[in-house]
TIVO-2410 file (N, C-alpha, C; in nm, 3 decimals):
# residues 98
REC num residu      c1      c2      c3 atome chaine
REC   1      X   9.990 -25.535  20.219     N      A
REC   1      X  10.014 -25.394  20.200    CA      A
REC   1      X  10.004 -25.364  20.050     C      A
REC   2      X   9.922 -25.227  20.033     N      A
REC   2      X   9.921 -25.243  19.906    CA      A
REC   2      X  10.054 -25.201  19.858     C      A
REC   3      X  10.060 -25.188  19.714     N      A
REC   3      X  10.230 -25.119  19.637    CA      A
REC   3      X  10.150 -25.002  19.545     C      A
REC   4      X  10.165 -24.871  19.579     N      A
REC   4      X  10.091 -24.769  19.519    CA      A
REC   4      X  10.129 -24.754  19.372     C      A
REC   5      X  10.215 -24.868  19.303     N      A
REC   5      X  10.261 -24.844  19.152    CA      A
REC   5      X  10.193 -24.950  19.089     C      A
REC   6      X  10.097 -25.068  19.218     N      A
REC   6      X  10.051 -25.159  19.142    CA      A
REC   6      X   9.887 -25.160  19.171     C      A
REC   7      X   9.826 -25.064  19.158     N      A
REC   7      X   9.726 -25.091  19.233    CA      A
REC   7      X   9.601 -25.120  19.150     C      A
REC   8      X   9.503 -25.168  19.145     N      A
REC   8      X   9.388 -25.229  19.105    CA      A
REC   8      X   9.304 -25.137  19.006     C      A
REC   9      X   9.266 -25.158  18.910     N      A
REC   9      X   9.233 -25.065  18.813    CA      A
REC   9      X   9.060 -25.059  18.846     C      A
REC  10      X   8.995 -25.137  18.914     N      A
REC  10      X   8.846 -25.071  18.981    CA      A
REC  10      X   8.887 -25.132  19.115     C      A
REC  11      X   8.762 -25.018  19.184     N      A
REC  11      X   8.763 -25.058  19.338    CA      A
REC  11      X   8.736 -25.207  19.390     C      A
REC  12      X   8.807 -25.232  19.492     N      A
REC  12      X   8.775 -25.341  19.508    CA      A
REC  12      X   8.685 -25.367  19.657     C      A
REC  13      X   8.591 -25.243  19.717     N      A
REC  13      X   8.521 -25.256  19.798    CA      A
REC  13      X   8.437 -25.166  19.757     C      A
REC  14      X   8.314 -25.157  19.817     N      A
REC  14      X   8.231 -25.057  19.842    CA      A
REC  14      X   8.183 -25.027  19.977     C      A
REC  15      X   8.190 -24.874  20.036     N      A
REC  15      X   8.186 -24.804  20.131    CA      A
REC  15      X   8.012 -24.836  20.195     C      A
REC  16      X   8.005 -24.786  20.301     N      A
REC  16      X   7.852 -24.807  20.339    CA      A
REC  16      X   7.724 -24.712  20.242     C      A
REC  17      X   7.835 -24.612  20.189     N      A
REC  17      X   7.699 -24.528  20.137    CA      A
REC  17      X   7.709 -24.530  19.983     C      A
REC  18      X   7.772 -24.683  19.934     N      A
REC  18      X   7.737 -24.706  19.823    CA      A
REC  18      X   7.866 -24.651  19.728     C      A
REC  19      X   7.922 -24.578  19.785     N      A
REC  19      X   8.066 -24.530  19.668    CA      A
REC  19      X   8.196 -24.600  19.674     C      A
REC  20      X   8.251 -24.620  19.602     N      A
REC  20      X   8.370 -24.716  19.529    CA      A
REC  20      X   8.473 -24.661  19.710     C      A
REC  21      X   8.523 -24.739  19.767     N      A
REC  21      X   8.630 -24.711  19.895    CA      A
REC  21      X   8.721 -24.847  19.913     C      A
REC  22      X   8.816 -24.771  19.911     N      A
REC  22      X   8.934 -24.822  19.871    CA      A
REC  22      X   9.028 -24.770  19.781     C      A
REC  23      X   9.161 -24.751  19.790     N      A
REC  23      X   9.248 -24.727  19.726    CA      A
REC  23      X   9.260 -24.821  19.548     C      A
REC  24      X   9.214 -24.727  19.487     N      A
REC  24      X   9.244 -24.787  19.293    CA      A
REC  24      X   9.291 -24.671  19.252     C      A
REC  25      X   9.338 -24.750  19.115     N      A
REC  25      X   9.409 -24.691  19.025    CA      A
REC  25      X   9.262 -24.617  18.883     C      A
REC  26      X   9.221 -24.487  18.981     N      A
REC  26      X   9.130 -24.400  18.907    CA      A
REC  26      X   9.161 -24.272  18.813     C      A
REC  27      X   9.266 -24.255  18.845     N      A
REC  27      X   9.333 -24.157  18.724    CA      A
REC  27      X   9.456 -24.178  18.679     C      A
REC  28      X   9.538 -24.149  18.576     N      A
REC  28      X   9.674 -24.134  18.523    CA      A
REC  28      X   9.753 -24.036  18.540     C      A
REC  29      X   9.841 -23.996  18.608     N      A
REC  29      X   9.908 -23.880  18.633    CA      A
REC  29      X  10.035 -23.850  18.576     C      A
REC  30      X  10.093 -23.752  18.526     N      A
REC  30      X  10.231 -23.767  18.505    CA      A
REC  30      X  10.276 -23.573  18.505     C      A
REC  31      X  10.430 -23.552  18.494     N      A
REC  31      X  10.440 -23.456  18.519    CA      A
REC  31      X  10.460 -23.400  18.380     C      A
REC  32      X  10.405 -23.251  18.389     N      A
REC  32      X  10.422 -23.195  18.240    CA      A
REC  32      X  10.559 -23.193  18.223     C      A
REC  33      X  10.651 -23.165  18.277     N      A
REC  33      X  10.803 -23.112  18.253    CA      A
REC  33      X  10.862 -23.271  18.217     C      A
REC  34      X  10.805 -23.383  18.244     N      A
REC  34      X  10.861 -23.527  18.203    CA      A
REC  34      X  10.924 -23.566  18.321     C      A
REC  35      X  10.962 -23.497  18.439     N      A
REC  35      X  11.064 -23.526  18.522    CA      A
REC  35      X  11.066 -23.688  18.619     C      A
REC  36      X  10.907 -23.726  18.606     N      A
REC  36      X  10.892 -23.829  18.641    CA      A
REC  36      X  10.912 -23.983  18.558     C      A
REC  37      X  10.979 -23.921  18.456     N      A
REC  37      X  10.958 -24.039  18.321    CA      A
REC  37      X  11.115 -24.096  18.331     C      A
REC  38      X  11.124 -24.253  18.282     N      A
REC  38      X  11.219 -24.329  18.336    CA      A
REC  38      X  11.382 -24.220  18.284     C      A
REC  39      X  11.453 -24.202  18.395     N      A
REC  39      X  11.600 -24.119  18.420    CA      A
REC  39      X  11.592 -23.995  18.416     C      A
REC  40      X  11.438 -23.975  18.471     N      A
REC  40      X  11.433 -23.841  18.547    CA      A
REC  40      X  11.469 -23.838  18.672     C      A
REC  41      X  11.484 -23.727  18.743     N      A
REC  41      X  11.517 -23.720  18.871    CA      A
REC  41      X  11.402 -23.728  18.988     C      A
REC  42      X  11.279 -23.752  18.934     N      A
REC  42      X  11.146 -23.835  18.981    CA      A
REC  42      X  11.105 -23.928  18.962     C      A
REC  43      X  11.161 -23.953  18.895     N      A
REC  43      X  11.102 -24.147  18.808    CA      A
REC  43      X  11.071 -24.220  18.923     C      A
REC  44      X  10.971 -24.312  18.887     N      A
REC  44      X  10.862 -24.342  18.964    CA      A
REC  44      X  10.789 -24.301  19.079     C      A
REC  45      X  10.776 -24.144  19.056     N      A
REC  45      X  10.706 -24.098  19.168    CA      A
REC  45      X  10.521 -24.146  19.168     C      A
REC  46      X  10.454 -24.100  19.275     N      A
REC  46      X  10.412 -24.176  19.284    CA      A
REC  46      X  10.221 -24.025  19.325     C      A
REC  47      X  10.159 -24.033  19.220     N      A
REC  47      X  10.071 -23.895  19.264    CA      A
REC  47      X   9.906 -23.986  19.295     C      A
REC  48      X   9.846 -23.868  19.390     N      A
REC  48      X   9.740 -23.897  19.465    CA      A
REC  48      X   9.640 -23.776  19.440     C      A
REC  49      X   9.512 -23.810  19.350     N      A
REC  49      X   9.478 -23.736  19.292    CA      A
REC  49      X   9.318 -23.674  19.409     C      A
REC  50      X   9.314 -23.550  19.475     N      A
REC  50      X   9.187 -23.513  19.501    CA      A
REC  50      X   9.085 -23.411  19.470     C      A
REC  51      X   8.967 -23.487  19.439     N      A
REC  51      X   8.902 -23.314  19.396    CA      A
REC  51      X   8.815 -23.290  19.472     C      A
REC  52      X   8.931 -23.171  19.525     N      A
REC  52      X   8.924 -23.081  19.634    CA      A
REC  52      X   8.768 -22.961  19.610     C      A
REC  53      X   8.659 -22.968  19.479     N      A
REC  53      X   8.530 -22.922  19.468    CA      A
REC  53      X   8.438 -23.015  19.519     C      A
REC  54      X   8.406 -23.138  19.469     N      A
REC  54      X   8.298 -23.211  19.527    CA      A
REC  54      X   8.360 -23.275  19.671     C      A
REC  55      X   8.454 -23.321  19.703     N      A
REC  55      X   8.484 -23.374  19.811    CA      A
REC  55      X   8.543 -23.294  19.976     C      A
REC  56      X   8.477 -23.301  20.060     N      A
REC  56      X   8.478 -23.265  20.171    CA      A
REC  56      X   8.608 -23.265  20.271     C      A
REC  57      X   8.641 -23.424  20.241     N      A
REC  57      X   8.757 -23.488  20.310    CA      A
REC  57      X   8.888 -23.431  20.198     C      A
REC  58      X   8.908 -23.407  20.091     N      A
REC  58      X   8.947 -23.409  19.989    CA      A
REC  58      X   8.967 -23.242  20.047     C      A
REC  59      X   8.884 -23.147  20.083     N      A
REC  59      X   8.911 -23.000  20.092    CA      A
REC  59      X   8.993 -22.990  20.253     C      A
REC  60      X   9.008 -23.079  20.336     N      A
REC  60      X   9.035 -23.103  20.489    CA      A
REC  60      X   9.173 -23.157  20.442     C      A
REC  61      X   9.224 -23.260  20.370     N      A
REC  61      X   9.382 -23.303  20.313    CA      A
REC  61      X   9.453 -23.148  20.260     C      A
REC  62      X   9.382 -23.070  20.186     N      A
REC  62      X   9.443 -22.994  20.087    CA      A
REC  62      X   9.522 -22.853  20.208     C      A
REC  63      X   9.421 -22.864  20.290     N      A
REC  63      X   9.429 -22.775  20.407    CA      A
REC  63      X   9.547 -22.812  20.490     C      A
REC  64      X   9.526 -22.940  20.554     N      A
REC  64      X   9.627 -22.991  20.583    CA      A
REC  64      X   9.732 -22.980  20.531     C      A
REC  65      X   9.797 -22.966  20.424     N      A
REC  65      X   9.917 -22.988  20.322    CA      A
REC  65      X   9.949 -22.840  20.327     C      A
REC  66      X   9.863 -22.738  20.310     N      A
REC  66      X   9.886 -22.592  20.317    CA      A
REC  66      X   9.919 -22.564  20.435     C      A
REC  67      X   9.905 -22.624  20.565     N      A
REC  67      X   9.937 -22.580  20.675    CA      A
REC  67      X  10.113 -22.640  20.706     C      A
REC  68      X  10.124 -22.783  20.636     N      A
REC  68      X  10.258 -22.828  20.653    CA      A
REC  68      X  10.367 -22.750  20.576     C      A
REC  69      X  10.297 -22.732  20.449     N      A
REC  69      X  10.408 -22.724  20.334    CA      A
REC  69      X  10.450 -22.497  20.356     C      A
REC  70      X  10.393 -22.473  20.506     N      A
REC  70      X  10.364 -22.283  20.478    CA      A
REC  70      X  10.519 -22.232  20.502     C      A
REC  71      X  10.609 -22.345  20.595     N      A
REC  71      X  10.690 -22.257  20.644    CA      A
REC  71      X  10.796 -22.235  20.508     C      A
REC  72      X  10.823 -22.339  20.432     N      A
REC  72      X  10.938 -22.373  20.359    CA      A
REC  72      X  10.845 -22.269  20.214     C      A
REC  73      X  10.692 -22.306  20.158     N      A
REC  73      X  10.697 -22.240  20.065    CA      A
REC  73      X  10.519 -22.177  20.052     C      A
REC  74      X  10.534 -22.084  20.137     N      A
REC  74      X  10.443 -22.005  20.184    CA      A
REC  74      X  10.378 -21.919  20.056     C      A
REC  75      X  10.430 -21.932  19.955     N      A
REC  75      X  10.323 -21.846  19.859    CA      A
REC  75      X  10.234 -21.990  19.810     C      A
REC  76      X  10.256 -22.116  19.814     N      A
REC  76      X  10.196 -22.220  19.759    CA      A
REC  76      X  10.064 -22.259  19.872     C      A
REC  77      X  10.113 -22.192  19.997     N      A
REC  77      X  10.000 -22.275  20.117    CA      A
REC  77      X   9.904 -22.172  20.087     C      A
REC  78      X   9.936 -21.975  20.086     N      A
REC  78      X   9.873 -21.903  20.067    CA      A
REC  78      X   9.749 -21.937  19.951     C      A
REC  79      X   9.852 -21.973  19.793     N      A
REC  79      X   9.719 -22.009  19.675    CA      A
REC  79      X   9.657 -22.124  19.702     C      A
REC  80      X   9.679 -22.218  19.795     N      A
REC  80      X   9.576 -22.382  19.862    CA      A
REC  80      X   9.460 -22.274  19.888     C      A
REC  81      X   9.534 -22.227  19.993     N      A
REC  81      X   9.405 -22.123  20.115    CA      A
REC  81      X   9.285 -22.043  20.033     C      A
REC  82      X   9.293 -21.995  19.920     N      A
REC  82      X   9.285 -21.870  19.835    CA      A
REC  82      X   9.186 -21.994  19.761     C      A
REC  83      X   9.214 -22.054  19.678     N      A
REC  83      X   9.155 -22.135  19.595    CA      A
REC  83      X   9.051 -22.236  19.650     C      A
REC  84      X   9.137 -22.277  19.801     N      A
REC  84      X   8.974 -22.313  19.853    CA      A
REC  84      X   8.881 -22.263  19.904     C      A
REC  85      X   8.920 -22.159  19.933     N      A
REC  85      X   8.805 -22.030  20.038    CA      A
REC  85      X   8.726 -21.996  19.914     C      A
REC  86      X   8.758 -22.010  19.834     N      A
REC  86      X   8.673 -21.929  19.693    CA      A
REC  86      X   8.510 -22.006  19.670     C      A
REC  87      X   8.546 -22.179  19.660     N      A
REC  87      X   8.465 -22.226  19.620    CA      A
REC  87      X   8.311 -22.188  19.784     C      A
REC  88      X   8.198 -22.259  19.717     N      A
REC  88      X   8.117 -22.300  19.810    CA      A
REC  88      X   8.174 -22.433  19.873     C      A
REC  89      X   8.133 -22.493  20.001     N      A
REC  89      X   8.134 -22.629  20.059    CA      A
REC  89      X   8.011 -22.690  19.939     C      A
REC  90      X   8.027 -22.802  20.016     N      A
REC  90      X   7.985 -22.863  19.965    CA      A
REC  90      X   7.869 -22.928  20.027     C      A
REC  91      X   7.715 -22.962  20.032     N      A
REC  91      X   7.632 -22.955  20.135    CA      A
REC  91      X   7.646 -23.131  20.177     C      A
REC  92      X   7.705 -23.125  20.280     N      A
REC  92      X   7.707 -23.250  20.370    CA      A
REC  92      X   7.583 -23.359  20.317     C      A
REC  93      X   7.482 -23.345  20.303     N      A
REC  93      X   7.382 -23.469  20.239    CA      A
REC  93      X   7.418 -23.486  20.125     C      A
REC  94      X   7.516 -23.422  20.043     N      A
REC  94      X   7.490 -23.445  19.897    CA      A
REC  94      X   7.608 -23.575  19.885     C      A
REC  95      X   7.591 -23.652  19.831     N      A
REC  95      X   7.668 -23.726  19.856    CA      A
REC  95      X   7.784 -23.736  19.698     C      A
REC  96      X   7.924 -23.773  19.761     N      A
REC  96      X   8.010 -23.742  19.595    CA      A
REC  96      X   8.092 -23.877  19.581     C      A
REC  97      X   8.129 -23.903  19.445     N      A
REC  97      X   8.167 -24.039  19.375    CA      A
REC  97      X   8.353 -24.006  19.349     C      A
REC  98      X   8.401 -24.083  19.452     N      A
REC  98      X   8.546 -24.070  19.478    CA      A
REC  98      X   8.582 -24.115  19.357     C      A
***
């Protein structure tokens, strides 16, 4: 199992259509307010980064999350909805680098 605080700094597979698949450590995240920094009240949280423009599956999660997160804080699912309806898709042959 992996440990999402230890994870591999390049991919360690490649997918059938040639792009990096598998869970790595591809970006650095942290929170502006610090709250995640050691004896915050987030410390060691743990973020999952998608971009929700080139990626397809990536615009289908974000949706998902807007549909869970509507009842408790419904102006946040509304700007998901809003911000992704805006862009174009993305054309299914084109292929994008996770």
């Amino acid at each position: 199992m992996l440990d999402p605080r230890n994870l591999p700094d390049s991919p360690y597979a490649i997918g059938p259509n040639g792009a990096p698949d598998g869970l790595f450590q591809k970006f650095v995240c942290y929170r502006r307010d610090g709250k995640d920094q050691p004896g915050g009240p987030k410390q060691g949280a743990w973020y999952f980064v998608l971009d929700c423009f080139n990626d397809p599956y990536a615009r289908a999660a974000a949706r998902a999350y807007a549909d869970a997160c509507e009842a408790e804080l419904p102006e946040l699912a509304e700007d998901l909805r809003s911000v992704l309806d805006s862009w174009e898709p993305v054309p299914e042959e084109q292929p994008h680098d996770r």
